[in-house]
Structures are given as structure tokens and as C-alpha cells.
N, C-alpha and C positions, 0 to 999 in steps of 0.2 A: 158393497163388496166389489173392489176393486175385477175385471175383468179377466181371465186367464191371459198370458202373455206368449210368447214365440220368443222360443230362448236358444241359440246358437252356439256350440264350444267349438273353437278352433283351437287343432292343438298337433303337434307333429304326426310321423305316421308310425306312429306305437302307442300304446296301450299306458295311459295314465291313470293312477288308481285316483287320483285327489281326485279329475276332471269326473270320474266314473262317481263317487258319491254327491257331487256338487249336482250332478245332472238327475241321481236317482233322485235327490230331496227337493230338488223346484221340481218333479216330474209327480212325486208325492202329494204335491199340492195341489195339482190341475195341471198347470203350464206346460207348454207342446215343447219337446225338447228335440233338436237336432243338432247332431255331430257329425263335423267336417274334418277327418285327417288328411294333410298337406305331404303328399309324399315328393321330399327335396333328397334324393341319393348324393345330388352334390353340393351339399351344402359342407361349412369347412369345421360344424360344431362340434363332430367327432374326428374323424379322420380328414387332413385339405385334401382337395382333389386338386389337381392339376389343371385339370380339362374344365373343371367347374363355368368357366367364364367362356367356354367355346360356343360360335354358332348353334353347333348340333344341339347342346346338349340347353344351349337356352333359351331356343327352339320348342324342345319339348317341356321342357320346366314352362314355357308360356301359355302351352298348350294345353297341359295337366291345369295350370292356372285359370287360363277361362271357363275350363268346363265344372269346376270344384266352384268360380264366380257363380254363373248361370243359374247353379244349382242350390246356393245359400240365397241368390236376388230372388227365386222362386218360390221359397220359404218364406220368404219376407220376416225379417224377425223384428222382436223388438231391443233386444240385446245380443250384443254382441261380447260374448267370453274367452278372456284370453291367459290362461294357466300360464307363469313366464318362471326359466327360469334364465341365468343371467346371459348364459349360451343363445340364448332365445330369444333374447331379450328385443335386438336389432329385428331378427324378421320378425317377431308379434311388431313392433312397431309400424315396419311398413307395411304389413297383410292389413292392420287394423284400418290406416289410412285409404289403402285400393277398397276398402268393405263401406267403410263410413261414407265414402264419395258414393257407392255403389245401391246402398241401401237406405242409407239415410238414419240407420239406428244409432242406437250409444253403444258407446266399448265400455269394458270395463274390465281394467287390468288386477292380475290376483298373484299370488305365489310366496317363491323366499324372497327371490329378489325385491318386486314391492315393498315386500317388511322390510328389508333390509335398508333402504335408499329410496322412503316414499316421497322426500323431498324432491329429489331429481326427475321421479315418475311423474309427478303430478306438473313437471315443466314440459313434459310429452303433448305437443299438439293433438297425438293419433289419442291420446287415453283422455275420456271422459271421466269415469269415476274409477277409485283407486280403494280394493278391496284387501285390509289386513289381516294378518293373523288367516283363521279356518273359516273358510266363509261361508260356510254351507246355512245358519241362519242370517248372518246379513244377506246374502244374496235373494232370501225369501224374501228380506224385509224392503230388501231395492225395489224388487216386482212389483210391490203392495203399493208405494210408494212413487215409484218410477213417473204414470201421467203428472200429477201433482210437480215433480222436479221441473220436470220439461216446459212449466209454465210459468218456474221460479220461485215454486218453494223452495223450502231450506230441507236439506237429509240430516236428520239425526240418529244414526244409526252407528252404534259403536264398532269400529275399525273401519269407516267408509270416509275418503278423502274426496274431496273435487277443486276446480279453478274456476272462480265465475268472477266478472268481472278484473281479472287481473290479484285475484284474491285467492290464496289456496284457506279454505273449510278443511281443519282436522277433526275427527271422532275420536282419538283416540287411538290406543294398536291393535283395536280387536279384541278376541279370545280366543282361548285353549280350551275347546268343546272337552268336558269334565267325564259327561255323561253318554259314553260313545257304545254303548249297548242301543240306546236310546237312537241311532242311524240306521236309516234302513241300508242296506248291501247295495252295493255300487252299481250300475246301469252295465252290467259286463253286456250286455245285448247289442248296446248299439256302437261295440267297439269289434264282437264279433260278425254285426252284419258286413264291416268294412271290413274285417282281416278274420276271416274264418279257424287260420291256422295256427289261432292265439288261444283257441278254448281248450287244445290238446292241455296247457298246463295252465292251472288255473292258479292266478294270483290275488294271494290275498294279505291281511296285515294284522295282528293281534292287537297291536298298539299302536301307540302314536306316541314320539319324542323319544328320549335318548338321554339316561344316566348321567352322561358322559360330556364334556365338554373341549374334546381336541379340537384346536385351534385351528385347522385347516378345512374345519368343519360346520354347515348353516347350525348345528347345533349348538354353537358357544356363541351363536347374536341369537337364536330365537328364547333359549332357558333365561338368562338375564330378564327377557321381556316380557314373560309370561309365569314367571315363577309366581310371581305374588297373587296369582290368580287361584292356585292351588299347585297340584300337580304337573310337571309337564312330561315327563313320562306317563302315561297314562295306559291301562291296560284292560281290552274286555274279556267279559266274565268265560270260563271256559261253556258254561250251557251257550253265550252268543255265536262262539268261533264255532261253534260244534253242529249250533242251526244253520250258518250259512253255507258251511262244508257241506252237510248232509242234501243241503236244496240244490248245491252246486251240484255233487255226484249227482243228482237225479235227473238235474236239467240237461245237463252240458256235455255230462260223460266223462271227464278231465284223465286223463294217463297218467297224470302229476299234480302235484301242488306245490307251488312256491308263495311259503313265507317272508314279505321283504319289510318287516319291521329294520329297524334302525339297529337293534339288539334282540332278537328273538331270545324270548324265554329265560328274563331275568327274576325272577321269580320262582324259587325251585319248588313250593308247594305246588302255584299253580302248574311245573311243567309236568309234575308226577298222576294230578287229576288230568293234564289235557292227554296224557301218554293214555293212559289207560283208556280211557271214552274214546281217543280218532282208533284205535285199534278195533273197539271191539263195533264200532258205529261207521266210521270210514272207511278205514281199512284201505289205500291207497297209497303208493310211496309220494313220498311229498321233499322236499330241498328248503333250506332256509339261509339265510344270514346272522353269524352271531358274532359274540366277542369272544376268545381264550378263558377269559372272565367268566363263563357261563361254562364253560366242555371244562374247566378246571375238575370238575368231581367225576369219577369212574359212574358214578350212580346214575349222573344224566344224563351222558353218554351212552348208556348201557338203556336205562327206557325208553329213550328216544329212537335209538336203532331195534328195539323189540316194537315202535311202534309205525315204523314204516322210514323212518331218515335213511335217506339213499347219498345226499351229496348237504353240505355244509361249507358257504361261503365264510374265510374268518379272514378280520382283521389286521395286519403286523405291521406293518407301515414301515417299521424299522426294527433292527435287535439292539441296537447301542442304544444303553441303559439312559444315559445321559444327556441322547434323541429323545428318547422317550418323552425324559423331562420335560424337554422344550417345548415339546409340541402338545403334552396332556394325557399320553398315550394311558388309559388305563393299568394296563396287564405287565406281568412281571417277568422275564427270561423264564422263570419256574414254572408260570402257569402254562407259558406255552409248551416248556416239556411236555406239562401231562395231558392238554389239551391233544395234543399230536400224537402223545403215546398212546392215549387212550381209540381214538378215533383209530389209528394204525391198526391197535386190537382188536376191536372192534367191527372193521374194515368198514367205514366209513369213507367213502369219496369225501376229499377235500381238498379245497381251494384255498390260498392265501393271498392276498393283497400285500403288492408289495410296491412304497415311494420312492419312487427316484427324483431327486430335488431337495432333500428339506434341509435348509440353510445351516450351513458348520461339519455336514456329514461329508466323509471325506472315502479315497480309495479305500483305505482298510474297515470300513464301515462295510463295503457292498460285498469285501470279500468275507467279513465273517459272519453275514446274512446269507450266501452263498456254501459255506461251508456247515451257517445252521440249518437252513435247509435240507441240503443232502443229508446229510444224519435221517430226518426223519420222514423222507423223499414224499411231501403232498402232492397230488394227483396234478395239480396246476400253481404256476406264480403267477400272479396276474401283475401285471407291473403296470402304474399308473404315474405320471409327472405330475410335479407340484404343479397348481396351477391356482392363482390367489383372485379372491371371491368378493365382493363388497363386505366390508365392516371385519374381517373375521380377524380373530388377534394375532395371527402369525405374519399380517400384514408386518404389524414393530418388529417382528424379528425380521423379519425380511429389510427391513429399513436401516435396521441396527447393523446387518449385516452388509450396507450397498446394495443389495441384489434389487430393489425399486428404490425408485427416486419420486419425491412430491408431487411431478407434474404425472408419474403413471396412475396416479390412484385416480384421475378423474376418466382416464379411461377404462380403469376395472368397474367404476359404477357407472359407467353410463354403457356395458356391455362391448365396448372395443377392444378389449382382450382379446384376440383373435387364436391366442395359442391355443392347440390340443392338449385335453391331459392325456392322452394317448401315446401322443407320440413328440415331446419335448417341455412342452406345459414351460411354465416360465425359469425352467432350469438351466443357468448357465454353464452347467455342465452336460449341455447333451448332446454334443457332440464325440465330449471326451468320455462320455460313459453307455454312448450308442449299444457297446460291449457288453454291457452288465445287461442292460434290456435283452441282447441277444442270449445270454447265459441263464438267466433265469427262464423264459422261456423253453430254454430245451434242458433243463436240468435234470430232468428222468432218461437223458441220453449218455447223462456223467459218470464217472466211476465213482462208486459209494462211498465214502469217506468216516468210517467209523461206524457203529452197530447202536447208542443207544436211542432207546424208542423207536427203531427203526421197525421198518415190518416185518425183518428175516434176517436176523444173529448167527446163521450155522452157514460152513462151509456147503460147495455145492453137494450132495450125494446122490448118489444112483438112483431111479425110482421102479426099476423093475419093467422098464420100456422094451428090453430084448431077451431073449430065452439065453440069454448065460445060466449059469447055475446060481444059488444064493452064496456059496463061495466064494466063486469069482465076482461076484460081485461085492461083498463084504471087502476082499481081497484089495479089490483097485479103490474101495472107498477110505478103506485104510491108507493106501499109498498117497491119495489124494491129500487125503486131510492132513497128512505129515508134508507134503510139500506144499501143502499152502501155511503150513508155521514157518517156513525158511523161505515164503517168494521172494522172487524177484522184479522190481515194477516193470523192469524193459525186458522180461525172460521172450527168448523169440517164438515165434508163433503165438503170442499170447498178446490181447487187448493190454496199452502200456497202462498201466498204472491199476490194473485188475489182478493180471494170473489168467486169465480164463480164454483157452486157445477152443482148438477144437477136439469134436470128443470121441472116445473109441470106435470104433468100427463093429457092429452089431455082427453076430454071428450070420440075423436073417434080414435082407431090407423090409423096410416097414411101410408103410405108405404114409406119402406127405399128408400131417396133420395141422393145425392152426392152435395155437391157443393164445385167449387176450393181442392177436391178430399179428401175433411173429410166429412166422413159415419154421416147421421142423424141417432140416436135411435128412436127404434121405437116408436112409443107411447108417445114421447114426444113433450113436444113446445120446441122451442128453444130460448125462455126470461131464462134467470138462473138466480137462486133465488141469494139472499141476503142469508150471512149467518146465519146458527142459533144461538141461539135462534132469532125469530124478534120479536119487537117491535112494537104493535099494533099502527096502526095511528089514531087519535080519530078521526079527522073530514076528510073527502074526498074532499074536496073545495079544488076548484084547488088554491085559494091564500094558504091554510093550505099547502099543497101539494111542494109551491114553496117556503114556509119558512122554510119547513124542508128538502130542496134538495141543495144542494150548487150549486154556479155559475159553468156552464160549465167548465171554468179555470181550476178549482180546483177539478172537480171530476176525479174518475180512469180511464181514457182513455178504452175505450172500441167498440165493432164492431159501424162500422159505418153501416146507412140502405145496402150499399152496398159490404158489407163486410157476410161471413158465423161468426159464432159464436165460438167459438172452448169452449165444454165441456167434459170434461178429463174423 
């Protein structure tokens, strides 16, 4: 029986779920497991920094460097693991090489990227062995194995690559672990010894892989390659999710949980058993990631928030139907109505994902994502730039289209893409749609632009905020709502393209109150008039009343009873 071994993971300075099960199952075995997060602030893999390359600051980045050294040559390992994804790809390469001189062990690289381009990895001097597919059993099997290499055996281990003599050894691409109840729960310990204020929201995964196959996506090279294995969507049993939920609230305490499946909960029997059991067993608000595809049905929507869903990351990428096409986008202009009406109903926090970049999409593209949007006002647009990955199929359209040329693809796989998908990604429009980034972004600052599926269809009305009488109050709520059937967008004193000035004069001052964190004026109600001049109403009868107010339909979308009022 081979020795216990000293196994090492090096990996940014956040919290990786893959690195977290790879280290709980060689730690399951015997083997001593230590994790080393590398915190680089100025690194340029999310946002560039400027300063990045200053004295000061590389200074301290040295600094931070030796003492994270010191402290892995004291461990003394005998592996060195390096989780990569293409962003990463450069610093794993050279951390690997400062560690290999340092310690003397073997590296061994793992991730999408490896699968995706393990020919060019395995031409990396820093990478020793090159691990594909899920590695959590080759990586046991390296360990077993490991002294025996070192003296030139051969590894025959399925998805494990090497170079000896000038020679690259393939196994094959790995596997797609079938039987994923059968893993124990991820080493969250030794990610919260180094970042304490990670355990407030505890992240976890139902599944592994993804329906779907958009083209901007690791999921349209990794399903090709593992489909024939079985499933690659794969999903665990709700009694699995349920045990390690339950062990996490006991351990850790969690304020939250977040689901970061690839598609949460495509599965509607199993969402209706997991709904019921975290409620009556959990009981925690929890956040996920999902597709329109899934919040299409009022019903899953509806259990999901009876079991604790507070926020929902969704997908859109684009609204042009014929975008869609191109890139594989699953969902339909329809689902996303009902996705977003429902959630609105419902009041679900949510988020959209929105691309800027995808090749043939033009101005009137951004503006009537911008205008579907407002309609159904979600909590956030997250806007992210194309930005093109090893192997993935929108590379041809991008090719089809000019936007890369032959000679860029050897730097998207060997990791020299240096662009942000943050902040321009490889879109040649981003300077000329810096605008659009800015607009989506503050889109819940816009004026509403239409009522369906929104969250609140009814003009403003009174809510009984000052001691007028119910008369006078009825009174001006009539007036109102007949002059919001005749606004006007520029009427003065009034927000352009709203109606909505400022509002009567309260018989008594009230004291400044806050709600969802806009300041009330003092002294005011919070009914906002109709613009000037108005137009007297002759009769007050409520039939007079409802013949000069048009159908809910068709008026300005405005707060709902449950909503603050926003007067500018």
C-alpha cells in the first residue's frame, strides 16, 4: 500500500467549488491536504488595472509571494495542483515553475481549459502531468501511482496526459463522474480557514453540466466529449442536496445559500420534492442560477419562493430572436415574458445577464433589449462582453464575421487573450457602445416604458400618508388619474418623459421617513400630481371618473400599493 502523500492546491483568492471536492476526496483517502489562495488585486483577469505593473504595488504582490512560498516549501508536498481556467491559465503557468524550482514536486494541471487544448498544455515546461475531464478519481489514482512514475513507469490512468522523453502519453479525455451522490461534500473548511467571510453564504451545486449548448459557452466542447459516456447533465438525488444542506446549517451557520449549477432545477418533479424537504428541513433563504427555461411555469416559480428563493441569476444574453439562433441561445422571447412576469409577481429579486459583443448584433439590437427590459424592470443587468475561449463554436462565426483572424486563435489557446469580459471582451464595438454598458446598468433610474409583466400597471394614488379627509383624497386621486390619460412628456415641473412632479402639500408635516432607501420630503404626500396645467373635472361620480381614465392596459405604469413612489 502505497504511502499517504502531501498534496497542495493552488488556486486564486476565492473560493473554487471543483478545487473544494478534488481536495475533500484525496483527503478521504489518508493524504494530507493543503490549500494555498494567491491573492493578486492587480491582476488584469477581471478588471485591468493601471497601476498593476507599479513599484508599490509589485512590491507587495512580491511580498504576499514569499510568504504564501515559505509556507507551501514547509509543507513540503508531493503534488502540486493547479485548477486552470484560460484567464489563469498564464499565472498557473508561471506560479507552477517559481514552486517546481522551490520544492521539487510535480504539478499537475486540471480544468476546462486543459480539456479543451491538452495538446498545447502538455507543451508547457511548468505542467508535469495533465488531468482531464473530473478528476477527483484519477487524481487518487496519480497518488497510488505517483512513486512508481517518478522512476519511469508508465500512468495508465484514464484522462491523465504526460511528456517524457520528448513524447506526449494520452489516456484518453477522462470522465463524466455518473454517480455524483457517491462524493463526499467539498473541503469548505480549508477555504474558510483562509477567508472566514465566505461561510456567511454557503455555496453549493445540484448538478454538474448543462442542457444546453451555446456557443460562447465551455459547455458546447465539453457535451461533444463526454456525451457517450452517458449523461452529461447529471443531477444529485434530492435526499444528497438535502444531507449536505442540513450538515452545512449545523456546521457553519450560512445566512444564505447559493446554488451555482450551470442550470438549476431543470428537472420539475425533482424541483417540487427539493421545494418541499429545504423548507421544512432547511429553511434558509438561498439564490440560484437558472435559464428562463425553467421560471417559464407559474408553478415553479411559486414553490420555489414558498421555499425560501430570495434572488435568481437568469440568462438573456440577447432578445433578437435571430441572435439567439446564432449563438444556441435556448429560451424564447415568450418564455422570458413569463419568467419575469412571474418572478415580478411573485417578487423575486432578479438579475439578467446581458452580452455585449455577439457578432451581426447591431444598434437597434441593444435598443430593444433596453426597452424589453424596462417593461419588466429586473432588480439588475449585468452586462458582460464577448470574449472568445479555446475550441468554442462561435469562434466560425466570429471568423465568418472578420472579427478574429487565423493568427488570434493561437493566442486565445495558449491564454494571451488579455481582454476583460467585463469591461470590452474582444468586441469591436466597445467603444461605440461604452453607452449601452452605461444604460443597462442604471436602468431602474429610466422612465418605465410600457406596463406588461411589469410590477405596477396603476397610476400613482394617494395612500393615506396625511390627515386630509377620504374625500379629498379620492377627490385629487381622480384628478390625477385623468390627467395622466392626457400627459404630457415635457409638462413642466414634472420628470421628462414620466408626468410625475412633485406632490401636494400635506395639511401636517410628517417626519422624514426612508423606504427601500429614497428619503420622503417632508411635508409632503406621496400621490404626485399630474402635470400642469390640469384640467378641471366637471363631475366626481365615480362613472364620470372611469370614463375619463383609460383601461389599466394602457396607462403609465406606475408604483404599485407595494412599491415607494420615486419623486425627483
Amino acid at each position: 500500500m502505497p504511502s499517504p502523500k502531501r498534496v497542495t492546491f493552488i488556486y486564486r483568492n476565492y473560493e473554487g467549488l471543483g478545487v473544494g471536492y478534488l481536495a475533500s476526496y484525496v483527503r478521504s483517502l489518508g493524504h494530507q491536504v493543503q490549500l494555498v489562495l494567491y491573492p493578486d488585486p492587480w491582476s488584469d483577469t477581471y478588471v485591468k488595472q493601471k497601476d498593476k505593473d507599479s513599484p508599490m504595488t509589485g512590491r507587495l504582490q512580491s511580498r504576499v509571494n514569499r510568504q504564501l512560498l515559505r509556507e507551501i516549501v514547509d509543507f513540503r508536498p508531493d503534488l502540486l495542483c493547479f485548477s486552470t481556467v484560460t484567464d489563469d491559465y498564464r499565472w498557473c503557468s508561471e506560479t507552477a515553475l517559481t514552486l517546481k524550482a522551490a520544492t521539487g514536486a510535480v504539478t499537475v494541471f486540471g480544468g476546462v481549459h486543459v480539456t479543451s487544448v491538452p495538446e498545447r498544455v502538455a507543451l508547457n515546461p511548468a505542467v508535469d502531468l495533465l488531468a482531464l475531464g473530473e478528476g477527483e478519481r484519477a487524481l487518487a489514482q496519480v497518488l497510488e501511482q505517483l512513486d512508481d512514475w517518478k522512476t519511469g513507469a508508465d500512468l495508465k490512468i484514464a484522462g491523465i496526459w504526460y511528456r517524457r522523453d520528448g513524447e506526449i502519453h494520452q489516456n484518453g479525455k477522462g470522465e463524466a463522474i455518473q454517480d455524483l451522490d457517491n462524493l463526499p461534500f467539498p473541503a469548505k473548511d480549508l477555504f474558510y480557514q483562509r477567508l472566514p467571510g465566505l461561510a456567511r453564504t454557503y455555496t453549493a451545486t445540484t448538478s454538474r453540466g448543462c442542457p444546453y449548448q451555446c456557443t460562447y459557452c465551455y459547455n458546447a466542447v465539453m457535451l461533444p466529449i463526454y456525451r457517450s459516456q452517458g449523461k452529461w447533465l447529471r443531477q444529485r438525488s434530492v435526499d444528497n442536496v438535502i444531507e449536505e444542506l442540513t450538515w452545512a446549517k449545523k456546521t457553519y451557520g450560512p445566512r444564505h445559500f447559493l446554488f451555482m449549477d450551470d442550470v438549476f432545477a431543470s428537472s420539475k418533479k425533482w424541483v417540487e420534492e427539493f421545494a418541499q424537504r429545504y423548507k421544512r428541513e432547511v429553511d434558509v433563504p438561498f439564490a440560484l442560477i437558472t435559464e428562463a427555461v425553467v421560471l417559464n411555469k407559474e408553478e415553479t416559480v411559486r414553490c420555489l419562493k414558498e421555499a425560501g428563493l430570495v434572488n435568481v441569476q437568469v440568462g438573456v444574453q440577447t432578445v433578437n430572436e435571430e441572435s439567439k439562433k446564432s449563438i444556441d441561445r435556448p429560451e424564447s422571447r415568450q418564455q422570458l415574458h413569463n419568467a419575469f412576469t412571474f418572478m415580478n409577481k411573485y417578487k423575486v429579486h432578479y438579475q439578467v445577464d446581458h452580452m455585449l459583443g455577439i457578432p451581426g448584433e447591431t444598434d437597434a439590437d441593444q435598443r430593444l433589449a433596453l426597452e424589453f427590459y424596462n417593461e419588466y424592470r429586473p432588480d439588475i443587468v449585468s452586462v458582460f462582453w464577448l470574449k472568445y475561449y479555446p475550441k468554442l463554436p462561435i469562434i466560425d462565426l466570429a471568423m465568418e464575421k472578420g472579427i478574429l483572424k487565423a493568427e488570434d486563435l493561437e493566442d486565445i489557446e495558449e491564454g494571451r487573450n488579455e481582454a476583460s469580459y467585463l469591461f470590452g471582451g474582444n468586441a469591436p464595438e466597445f467603444k461605440k457602445w461604452l453607452g449601452y454598458n452605461f444604460l443597462f446598468g442604471w436602468l431602474n433610474f429610466l422612465p418605465r416604458t410600457g406596463s406588461r409583466g411589469s410590477r405596477s400597471s396603476s397610476p400613482p394614488r394617494c395612500r393615506g400618508c396625511c390627515r386630509r379627509s377620504s374625500a379629498a383624497r379620492t377627490s385629487e386621486a381622480a384628478t390625477t388619474s385623468a390627467a395622466w390619460s392626457g400627459r404630457s412628456s415635457t409638462s413642466r415641473g414634472s420628470w421628462p418623459g414620466t408626468g410625475v412632479g412633485s406632490g401636494p402639500a400635506c395639511r401636517r408635516p410628517r417626519r422624514r421617513t426612508a423606504s427601500r432607501g429614497q428619503s420622503r420630503a417632508r411635508g409632503r404626500c406621496r400621490l404626485p400630481t399630474a402635470p400642469t396645467p390640469l384640467t378641471p373635472i366637471a363631475s366626481s361620480s365615480a362613472a364620470a371618473r372611469a370614463a375619463r381614465s383609460p383601461p389599466p392596459a394602457s396607462r403609465p405604469p406606475g408604483p404599485g400599493p407595494d412599491e415607494p413612489d420615486f419623486v425627483p
